[in-house]
N, CA, C and O atoms as a Tinker XYZ file with bonds, in Angstrom:
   360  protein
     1  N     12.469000   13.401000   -9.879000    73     2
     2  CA    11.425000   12.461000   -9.505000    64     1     3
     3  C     10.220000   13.248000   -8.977000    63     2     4     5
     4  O     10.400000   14.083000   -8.090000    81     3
     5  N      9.387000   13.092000   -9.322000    73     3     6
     6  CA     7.914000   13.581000   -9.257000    64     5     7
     7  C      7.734000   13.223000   -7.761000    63     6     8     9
     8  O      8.639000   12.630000   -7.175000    81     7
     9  N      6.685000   13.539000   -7.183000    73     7    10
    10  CA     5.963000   13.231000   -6.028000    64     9    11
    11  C      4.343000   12.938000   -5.893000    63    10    12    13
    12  O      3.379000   13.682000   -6.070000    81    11
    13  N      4.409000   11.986000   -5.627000    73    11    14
    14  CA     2.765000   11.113000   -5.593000    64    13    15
    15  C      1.972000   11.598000   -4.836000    63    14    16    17
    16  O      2.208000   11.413000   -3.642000    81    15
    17  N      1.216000   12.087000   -5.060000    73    15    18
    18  CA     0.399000   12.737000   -4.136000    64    17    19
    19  C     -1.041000   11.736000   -3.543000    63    18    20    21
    20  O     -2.017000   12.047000   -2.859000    81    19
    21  N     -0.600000   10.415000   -4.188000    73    19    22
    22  CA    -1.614000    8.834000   -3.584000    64    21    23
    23  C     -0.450000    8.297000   -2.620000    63    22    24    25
    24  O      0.619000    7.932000   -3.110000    81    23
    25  N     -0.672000    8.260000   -1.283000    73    23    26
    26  CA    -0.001000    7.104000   -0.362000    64    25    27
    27  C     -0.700000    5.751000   -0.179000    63    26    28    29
    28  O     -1.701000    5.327000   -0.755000    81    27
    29  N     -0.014000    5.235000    0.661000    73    27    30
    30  CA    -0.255000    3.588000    1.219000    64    29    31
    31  C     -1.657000    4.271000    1.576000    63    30    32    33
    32  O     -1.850000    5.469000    1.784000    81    31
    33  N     -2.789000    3.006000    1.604000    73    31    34
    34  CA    -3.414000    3.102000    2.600000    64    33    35
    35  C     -5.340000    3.980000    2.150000    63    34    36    37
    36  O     -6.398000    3.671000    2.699000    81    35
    37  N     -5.103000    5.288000    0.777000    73    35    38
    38  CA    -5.761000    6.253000    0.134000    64    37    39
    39  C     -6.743000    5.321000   -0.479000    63    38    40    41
    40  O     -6.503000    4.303000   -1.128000    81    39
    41  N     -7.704000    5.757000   -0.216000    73    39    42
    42  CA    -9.089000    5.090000   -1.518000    64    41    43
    43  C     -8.660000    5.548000   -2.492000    63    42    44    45
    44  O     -7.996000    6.579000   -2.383000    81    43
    45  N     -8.917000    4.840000   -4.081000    73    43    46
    46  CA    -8.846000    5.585000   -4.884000    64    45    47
    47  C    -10.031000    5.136000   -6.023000    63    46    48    49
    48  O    -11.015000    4.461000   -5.719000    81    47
    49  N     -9.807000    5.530000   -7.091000    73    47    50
    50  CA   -10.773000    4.636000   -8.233000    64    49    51
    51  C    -10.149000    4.549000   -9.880000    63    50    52    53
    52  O     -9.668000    5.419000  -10.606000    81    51
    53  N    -10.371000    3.258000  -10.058000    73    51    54
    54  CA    -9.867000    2.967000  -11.850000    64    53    55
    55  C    -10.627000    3.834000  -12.832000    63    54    56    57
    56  O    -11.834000    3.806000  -13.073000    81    55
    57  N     -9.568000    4.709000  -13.418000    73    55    58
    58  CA   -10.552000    5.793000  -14.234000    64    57    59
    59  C    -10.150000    5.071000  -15.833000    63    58    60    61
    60  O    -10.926000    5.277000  -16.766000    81    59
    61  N     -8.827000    4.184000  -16.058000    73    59    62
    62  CA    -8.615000    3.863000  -17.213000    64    61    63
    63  C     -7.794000    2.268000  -17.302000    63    62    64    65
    64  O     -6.767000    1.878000  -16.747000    81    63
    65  N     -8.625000    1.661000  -18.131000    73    63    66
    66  CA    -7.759000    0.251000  -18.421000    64    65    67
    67  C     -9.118000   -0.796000  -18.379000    63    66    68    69
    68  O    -10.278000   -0.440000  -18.588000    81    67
    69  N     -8.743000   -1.924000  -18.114000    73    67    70
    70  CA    -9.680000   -3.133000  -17.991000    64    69    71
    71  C    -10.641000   -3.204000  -17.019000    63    70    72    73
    72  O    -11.772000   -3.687000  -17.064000    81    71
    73  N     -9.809000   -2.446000  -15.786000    73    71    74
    74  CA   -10.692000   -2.461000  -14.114000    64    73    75
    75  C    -11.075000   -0.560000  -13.675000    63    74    76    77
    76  O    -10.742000    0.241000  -12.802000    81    75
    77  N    -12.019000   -0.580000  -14.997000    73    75    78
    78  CA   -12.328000    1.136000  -15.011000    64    77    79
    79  C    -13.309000    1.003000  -14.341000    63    78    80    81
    80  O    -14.136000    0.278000  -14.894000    81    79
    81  N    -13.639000    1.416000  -13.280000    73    79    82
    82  CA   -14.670000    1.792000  -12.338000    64    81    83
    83  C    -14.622000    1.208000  -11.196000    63    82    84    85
    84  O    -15.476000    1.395000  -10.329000    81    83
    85  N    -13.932000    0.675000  -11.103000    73    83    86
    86  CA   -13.521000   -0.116000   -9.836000    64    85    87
    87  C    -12.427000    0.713000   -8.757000    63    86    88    89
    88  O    -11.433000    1.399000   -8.995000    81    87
    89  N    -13.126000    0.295000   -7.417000    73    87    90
    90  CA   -12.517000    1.459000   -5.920000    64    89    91
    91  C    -11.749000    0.301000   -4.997000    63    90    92    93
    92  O    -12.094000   -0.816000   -4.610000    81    91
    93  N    -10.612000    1.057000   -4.840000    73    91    94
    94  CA   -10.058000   -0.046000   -3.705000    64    93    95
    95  C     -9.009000    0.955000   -2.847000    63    94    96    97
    96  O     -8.707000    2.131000   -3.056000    81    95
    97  N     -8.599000    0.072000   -1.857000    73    95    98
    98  CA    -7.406000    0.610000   -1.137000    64    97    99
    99  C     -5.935000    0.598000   -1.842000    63    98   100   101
   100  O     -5.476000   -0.306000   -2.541000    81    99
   101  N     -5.315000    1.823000   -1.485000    73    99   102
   102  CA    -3.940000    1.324000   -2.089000    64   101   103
   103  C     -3.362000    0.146000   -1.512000    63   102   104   105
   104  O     -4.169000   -0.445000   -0.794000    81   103
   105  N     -1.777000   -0.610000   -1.616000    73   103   106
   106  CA    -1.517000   -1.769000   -0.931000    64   105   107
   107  C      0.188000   -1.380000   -1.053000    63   106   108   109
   108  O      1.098000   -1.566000   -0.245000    81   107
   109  N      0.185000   -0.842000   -2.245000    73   107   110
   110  CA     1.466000   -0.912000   -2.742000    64   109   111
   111  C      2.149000    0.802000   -3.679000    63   110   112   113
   112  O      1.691000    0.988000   -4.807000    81   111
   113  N      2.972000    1.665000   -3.225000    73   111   114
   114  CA     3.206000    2.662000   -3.695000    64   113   115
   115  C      4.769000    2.792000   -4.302000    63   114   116   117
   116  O      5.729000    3.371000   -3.794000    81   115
   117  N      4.684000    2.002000   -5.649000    73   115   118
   118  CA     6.610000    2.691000   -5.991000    64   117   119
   119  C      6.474000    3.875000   -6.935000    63   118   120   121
   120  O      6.061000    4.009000   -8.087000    81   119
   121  N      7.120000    4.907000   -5.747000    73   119   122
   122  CA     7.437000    6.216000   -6.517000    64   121   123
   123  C      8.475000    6.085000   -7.569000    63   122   124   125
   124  O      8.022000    6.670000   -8.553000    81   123
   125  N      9.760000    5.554000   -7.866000    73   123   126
   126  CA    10.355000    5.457000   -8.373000    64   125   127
   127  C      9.751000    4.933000   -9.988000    63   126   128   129
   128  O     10.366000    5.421000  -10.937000    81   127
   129  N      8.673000    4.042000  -10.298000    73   127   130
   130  CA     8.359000    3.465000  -11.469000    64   129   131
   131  C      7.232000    4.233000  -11.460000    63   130   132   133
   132  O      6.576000    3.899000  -12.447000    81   131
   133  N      6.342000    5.593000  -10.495000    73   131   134
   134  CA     4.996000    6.046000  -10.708000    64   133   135
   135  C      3.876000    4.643000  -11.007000    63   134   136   137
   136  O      2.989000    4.473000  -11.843000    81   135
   137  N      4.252000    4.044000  -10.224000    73   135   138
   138  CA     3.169000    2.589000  -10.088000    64   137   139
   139  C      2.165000    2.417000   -8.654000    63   138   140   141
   140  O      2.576000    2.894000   -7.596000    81   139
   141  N      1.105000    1.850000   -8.702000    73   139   142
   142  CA     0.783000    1.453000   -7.345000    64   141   143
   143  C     -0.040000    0.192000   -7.533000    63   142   144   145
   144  O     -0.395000   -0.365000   -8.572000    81   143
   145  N     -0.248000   -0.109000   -6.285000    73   143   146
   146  CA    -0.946000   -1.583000   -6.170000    64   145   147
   147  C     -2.424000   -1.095000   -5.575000    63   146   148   149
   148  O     -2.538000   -0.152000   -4.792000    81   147
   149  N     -3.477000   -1.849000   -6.048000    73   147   150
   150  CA    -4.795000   -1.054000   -5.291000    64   149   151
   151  C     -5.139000   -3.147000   -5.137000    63   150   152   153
   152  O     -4.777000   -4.178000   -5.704000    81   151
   153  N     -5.896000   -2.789000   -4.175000    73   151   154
   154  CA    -6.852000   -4.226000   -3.331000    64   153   155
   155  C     -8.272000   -4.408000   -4.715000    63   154   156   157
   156  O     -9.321000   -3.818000   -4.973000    81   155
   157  N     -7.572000   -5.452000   -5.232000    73   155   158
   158  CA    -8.721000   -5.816000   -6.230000    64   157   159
   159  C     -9.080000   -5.294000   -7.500000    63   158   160   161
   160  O    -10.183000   -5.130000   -8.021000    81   159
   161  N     -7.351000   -4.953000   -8.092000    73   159   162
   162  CA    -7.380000   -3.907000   -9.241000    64   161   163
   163  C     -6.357000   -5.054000   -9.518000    63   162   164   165
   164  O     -5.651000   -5.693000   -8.739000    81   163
   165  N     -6.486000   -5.106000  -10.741000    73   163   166
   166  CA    -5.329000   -6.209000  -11.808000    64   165   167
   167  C     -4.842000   -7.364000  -11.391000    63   166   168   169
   168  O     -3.633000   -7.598000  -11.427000    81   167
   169  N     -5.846000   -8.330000  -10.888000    73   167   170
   170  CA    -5.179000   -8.909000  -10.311000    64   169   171
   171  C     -4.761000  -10.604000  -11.413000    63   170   172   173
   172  O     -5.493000  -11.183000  -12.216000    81   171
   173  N     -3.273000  -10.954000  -10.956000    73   171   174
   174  CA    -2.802000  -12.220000  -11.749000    64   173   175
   175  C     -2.826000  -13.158000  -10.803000    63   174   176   177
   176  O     -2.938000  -13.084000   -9.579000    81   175
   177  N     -2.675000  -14.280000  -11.732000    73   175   178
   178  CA    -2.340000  -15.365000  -11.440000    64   177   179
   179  C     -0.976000  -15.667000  -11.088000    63   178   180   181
   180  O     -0.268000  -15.650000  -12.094000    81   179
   181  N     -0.398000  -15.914000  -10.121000    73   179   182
   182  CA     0.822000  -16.289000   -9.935000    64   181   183
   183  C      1.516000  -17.637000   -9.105000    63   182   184   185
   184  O      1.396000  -17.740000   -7.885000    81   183
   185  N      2.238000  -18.626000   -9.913000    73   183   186
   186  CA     2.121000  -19.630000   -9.590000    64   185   187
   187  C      3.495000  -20.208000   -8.427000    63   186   188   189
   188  O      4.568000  -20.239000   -9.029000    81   187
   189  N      3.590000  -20.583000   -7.145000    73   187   190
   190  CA     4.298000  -20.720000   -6.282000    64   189   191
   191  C      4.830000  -22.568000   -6.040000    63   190   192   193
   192  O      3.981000  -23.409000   -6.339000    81   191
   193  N      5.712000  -22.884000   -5.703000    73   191   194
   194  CA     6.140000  -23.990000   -5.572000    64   193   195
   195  C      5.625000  -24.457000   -4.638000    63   194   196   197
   196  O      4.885000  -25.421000   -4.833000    81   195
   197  N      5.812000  -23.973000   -3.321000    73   195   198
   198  CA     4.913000  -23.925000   -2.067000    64   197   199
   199  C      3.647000  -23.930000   -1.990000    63   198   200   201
   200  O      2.927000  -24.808000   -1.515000    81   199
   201  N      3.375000  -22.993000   -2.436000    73   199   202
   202  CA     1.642000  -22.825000   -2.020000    64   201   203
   203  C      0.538000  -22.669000   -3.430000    63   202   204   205
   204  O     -0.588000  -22.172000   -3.452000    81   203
   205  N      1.488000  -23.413000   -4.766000    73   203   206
   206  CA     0.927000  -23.581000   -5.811000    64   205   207
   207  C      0.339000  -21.862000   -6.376000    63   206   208   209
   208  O      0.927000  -20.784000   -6.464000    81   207
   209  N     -0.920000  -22.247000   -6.636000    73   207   210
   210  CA    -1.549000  -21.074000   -7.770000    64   209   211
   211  C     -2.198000  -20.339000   -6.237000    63   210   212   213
   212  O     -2.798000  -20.846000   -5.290000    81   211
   213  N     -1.734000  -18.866000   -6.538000    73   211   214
   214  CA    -2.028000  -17.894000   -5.856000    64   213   215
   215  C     -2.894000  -16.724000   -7.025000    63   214   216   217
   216  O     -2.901000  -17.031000   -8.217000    81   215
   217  N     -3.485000  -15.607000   -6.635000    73   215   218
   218  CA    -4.204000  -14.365000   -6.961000    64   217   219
   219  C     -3.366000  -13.268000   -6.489000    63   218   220   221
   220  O     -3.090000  -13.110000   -5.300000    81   219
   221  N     -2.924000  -12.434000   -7.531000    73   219   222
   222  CA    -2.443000  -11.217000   -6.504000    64   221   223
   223  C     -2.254000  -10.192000   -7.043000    63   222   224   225
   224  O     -1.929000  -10.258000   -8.228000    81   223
   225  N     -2.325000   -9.407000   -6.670000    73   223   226
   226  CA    -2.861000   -7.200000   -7.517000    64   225   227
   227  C     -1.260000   -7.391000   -8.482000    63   226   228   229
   228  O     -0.229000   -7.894000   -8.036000    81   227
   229  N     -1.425000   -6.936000   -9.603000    73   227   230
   230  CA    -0.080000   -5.980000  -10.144000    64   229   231
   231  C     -0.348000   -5.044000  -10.005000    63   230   232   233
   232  O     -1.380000   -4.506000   -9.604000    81   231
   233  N      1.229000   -4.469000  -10.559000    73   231   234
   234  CA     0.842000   -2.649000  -10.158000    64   233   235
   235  C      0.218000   -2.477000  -11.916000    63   234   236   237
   236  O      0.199000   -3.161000  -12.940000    81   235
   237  N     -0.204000   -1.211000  -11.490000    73   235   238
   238  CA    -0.648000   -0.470000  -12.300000    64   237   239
   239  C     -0.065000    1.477000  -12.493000    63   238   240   241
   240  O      0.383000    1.945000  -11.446000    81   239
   241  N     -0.092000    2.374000  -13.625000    73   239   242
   242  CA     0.030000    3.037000  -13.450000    64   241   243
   243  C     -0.440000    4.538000  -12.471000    63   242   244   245
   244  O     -1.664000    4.457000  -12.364000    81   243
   245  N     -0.045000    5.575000  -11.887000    73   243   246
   246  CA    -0.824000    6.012000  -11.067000    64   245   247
   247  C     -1.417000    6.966000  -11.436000    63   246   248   249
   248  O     -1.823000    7.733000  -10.563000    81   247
   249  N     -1.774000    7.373000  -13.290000    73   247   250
   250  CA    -2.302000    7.923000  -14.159000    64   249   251
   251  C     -3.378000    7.269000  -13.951000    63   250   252   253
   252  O     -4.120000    7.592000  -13.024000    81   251
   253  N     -3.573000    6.551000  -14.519000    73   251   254
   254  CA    -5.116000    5.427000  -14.482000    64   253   255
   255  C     -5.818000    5.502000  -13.207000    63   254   256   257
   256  O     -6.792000    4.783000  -12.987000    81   255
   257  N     -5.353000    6.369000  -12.324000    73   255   258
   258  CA    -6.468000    6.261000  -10.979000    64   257   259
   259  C     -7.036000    7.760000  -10.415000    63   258   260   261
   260  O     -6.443000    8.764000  -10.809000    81   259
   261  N     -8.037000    7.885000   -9.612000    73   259   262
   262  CA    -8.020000    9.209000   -9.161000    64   261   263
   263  C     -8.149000    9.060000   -7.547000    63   262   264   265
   264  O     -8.668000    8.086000   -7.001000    81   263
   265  N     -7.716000    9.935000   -7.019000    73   263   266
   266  CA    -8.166000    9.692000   -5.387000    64   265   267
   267  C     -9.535000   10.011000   -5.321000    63   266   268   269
   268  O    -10.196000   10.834000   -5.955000    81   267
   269  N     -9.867000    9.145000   -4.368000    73   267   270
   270  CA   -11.308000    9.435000   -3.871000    64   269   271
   271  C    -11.576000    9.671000   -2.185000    63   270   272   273
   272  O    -12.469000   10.252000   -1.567000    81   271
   273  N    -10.633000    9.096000   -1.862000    73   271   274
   274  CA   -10.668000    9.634000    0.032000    64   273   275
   275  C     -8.742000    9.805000    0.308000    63   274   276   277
   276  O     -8.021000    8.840000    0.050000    81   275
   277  N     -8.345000   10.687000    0.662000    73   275   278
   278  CA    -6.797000   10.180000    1.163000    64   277   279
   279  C     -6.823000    9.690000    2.853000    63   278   280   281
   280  O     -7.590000   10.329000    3.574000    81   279
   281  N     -6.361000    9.060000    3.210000    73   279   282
   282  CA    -6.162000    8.346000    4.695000    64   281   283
   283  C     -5.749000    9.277000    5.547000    63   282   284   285
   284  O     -6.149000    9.160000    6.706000    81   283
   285  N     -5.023000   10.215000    5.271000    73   283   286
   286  CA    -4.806000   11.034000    6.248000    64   285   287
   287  C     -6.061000   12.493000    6.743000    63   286   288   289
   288  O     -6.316000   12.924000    7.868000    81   287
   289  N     -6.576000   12.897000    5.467000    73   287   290
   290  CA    -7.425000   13.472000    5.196000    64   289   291
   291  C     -9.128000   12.567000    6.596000    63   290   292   293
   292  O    -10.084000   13.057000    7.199000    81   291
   293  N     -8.802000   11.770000    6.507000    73   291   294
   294  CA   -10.462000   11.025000    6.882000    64   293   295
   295  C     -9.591000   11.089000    8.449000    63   294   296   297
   296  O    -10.095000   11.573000    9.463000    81   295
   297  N     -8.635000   10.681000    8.403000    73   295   298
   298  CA    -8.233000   10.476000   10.263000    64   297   299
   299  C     -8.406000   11.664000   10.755000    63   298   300   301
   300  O     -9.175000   11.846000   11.700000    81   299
   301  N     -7.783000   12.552000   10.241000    73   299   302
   302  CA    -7.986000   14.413000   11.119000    64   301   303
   303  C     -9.590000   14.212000   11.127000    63   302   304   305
   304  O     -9.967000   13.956000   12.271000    81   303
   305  N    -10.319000   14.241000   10.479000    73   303   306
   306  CA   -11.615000   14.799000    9.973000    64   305   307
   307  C    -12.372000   13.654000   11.161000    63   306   308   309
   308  O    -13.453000   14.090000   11.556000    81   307
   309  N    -12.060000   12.577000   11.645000    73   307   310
   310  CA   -12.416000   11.398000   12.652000    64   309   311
   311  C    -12.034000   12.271000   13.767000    63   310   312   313
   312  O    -12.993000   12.528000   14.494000    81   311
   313  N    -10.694000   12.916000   14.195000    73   311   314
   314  CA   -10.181000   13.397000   15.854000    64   313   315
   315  C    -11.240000   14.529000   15.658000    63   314   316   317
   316  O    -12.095000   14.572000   16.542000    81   315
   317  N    -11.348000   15.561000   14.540000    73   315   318
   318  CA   -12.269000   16.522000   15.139000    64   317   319
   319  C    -13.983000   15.993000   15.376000    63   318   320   321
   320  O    -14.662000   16.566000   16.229000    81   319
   321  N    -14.431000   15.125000   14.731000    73   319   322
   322  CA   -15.507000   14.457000   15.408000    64   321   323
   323  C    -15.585000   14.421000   16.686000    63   322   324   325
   324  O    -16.284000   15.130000   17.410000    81   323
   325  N    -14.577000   13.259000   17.091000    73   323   326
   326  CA   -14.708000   13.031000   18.225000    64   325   327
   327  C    -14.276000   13.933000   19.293000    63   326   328   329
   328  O    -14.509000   13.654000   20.469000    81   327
   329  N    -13.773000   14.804000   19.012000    73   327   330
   330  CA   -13.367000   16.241000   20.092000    64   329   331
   331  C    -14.446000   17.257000   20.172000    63   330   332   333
   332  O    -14.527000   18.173000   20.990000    81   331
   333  N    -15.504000   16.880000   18.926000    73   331   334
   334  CA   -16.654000   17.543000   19.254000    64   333   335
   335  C    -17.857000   17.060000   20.230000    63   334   336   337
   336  O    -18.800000   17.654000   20.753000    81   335
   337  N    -17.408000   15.734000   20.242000    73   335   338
   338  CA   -18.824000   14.811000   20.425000    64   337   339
   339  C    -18.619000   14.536000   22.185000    63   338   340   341
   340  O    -19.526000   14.151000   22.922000    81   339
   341  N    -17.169000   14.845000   22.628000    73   339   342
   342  CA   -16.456000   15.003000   23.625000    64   341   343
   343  C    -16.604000   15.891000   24.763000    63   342   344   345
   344  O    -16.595000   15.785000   25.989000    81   343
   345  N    -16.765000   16.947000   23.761000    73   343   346
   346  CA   -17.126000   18.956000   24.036000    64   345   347
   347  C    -18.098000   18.831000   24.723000    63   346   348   349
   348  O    -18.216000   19.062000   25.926000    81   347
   349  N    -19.283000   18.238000   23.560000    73   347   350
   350  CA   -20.957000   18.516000   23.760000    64   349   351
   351  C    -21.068000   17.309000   24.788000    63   350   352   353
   352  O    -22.281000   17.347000   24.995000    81   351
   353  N    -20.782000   16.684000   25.252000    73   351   354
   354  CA   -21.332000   15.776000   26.446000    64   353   355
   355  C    -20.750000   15.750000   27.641000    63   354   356   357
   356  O    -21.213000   15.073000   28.559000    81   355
   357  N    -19.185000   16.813000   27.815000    73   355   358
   358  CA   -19.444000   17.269000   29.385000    64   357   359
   359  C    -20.122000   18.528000   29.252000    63   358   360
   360  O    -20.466000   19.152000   30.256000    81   359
């Protein structure tokens, strides 16, 4: 089994399919099928007994995307900001 190098949470962007150019958050990561879910990428119609006709992401492959920010990457890069901005004002 391969290893994804997109987690929960990573900006990324649609480089191939119907929703090519389009940026969202991940939502959804199965390593096992190399699939993910992005916020506002493929999204169906899916119809509920309860709460009738709903909208909601399928997955998609995680070929078809590229990272564009990873989440962990932007949080470090936020603490050293603020440990600078910390520094310089005592």
């Amino acid at each position: 089994m391969l290893k994804l190098k997109i987690k929960k949470g990573d900006k990324v962007q649609v480089i191939a399919g119907a929703d090519k150019g389009k940026k969202g958050t991940v939502l959804e990561v199965s390593p096992t099928a190399m699939k993910i879910k992005v916020e506002g990428v493929k999204v169906q119609t899916h119809y509920d007994k309860k709460d009738g006709l709903l909208k909601k992401e399928g997955f998609i492959d995680f070929s078809n995307v590229k990272l564009v920010e990873a989440k962990a990457k932007a949080a470090k890069t936020e603490k050293k900001a603020t440990k600078k901005a910390s520094a310089k004002a005592k």
